[in-house]
C-alpha positions as CSV (number, residue, x, y, z in Angstrom):
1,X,0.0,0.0,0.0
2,X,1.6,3.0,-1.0
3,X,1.5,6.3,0.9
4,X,1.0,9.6,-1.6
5,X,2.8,12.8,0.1
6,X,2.8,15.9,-0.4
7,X,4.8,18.5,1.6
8,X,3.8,22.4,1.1
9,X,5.6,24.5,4.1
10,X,5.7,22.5,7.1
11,X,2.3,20.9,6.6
12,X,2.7,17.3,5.2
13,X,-0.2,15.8,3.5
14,X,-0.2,11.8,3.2
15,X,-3.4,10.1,1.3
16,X,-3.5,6.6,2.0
17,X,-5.4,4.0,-0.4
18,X,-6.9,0.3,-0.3
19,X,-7.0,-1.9,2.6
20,X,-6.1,-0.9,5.9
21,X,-6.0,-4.1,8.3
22,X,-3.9,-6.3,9.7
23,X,-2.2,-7.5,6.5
24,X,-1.0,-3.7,5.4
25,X,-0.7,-2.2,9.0
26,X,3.1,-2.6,9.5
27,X,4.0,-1.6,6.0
28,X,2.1,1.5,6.2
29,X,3.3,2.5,9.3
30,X,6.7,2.4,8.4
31,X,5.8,4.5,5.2
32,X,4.3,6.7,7.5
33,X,7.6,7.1,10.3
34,X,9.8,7.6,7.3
35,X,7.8,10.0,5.6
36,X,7.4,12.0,8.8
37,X,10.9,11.6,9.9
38,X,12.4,13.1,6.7
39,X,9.9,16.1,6.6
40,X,9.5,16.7,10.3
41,X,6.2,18.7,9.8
42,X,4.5,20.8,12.4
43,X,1.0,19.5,10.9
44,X,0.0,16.3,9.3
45,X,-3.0,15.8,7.2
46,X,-3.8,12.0,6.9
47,X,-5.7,11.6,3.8
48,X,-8.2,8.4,4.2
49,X,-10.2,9.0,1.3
50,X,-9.0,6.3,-0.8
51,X,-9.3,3.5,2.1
52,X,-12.1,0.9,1.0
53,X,-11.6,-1.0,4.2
54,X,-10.3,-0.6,7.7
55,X,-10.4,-2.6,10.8
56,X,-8.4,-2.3,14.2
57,X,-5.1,-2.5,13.0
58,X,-6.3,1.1,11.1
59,X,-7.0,2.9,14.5
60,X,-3.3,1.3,15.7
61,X,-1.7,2.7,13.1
62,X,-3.6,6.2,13.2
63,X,-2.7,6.5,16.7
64,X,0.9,5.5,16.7
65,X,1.2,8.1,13.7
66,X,-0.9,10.8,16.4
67,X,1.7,10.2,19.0
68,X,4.6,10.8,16.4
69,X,3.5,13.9,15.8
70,X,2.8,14.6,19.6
71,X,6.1,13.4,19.6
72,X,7.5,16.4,17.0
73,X,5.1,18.8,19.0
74,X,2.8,18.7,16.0
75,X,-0.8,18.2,15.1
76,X,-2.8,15.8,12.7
77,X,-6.1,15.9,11.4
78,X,-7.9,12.8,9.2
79,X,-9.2,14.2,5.7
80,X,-12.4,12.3,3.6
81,X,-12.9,9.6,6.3
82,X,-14.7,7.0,4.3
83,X,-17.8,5.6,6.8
84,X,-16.8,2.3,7.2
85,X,-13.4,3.6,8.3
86,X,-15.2,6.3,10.5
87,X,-17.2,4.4,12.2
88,X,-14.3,2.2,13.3
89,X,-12.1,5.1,14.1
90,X,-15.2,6.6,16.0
91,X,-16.4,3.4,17.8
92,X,-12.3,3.4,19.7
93,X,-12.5,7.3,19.8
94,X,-10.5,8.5,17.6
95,X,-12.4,11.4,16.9
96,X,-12.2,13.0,20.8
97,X,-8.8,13.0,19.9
98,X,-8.0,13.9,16.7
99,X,-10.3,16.1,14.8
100,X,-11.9,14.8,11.5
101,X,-12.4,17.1,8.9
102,X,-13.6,17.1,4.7
């Protein structure tokens, strides 16, 4: 599963695509730490509008990636949460801590 980045200023933009679950998790995390460790952004946009499916190992990996950027003293936001995906991300509470936006 590749990750799409885009870096304008110190706001990195990463659209992921396909399958997130247990099978793609680790790969995409490390896409993810690399990607974030060569740009060190202040704000990450994690793009989910091209994920067809996601199940727990999605909210592990979206959390992991949340406390990177804690980590850098950043933010993150989730862009075009699909409904399937959001309502898995929702049902662990994702949402109260990372702020879901179109």
């Amino acid at each position: 599963m590749p990750v799409d980045c885009l870096e304008v200023g110190q706001t990195l933009t990463a659209r992921v695509a396909g399958e997130v679950d247990h099978h793609a998790a680790k790969d995409l995390m490390a896409q993810l730490s690399r990607e974030i460790d060569a740009a060190l952004p202040t704000r990450l946009e994690l793009d989910l509008g091209g994920v067809s499916f996601m199940d727990s190992s999605g909210i592990a990996v979206v959390l992991r990636t949340w406390k990177r950027m804690k980590e850098l003293e950043g933010s993150m936001t989730l862009r075009m949460v699909p409904p399937q995906a959001a309502k898995v991300l929702k049902a662990a509470g994702v949402d109260k801590l990372i702020p879901f936006i179109e």
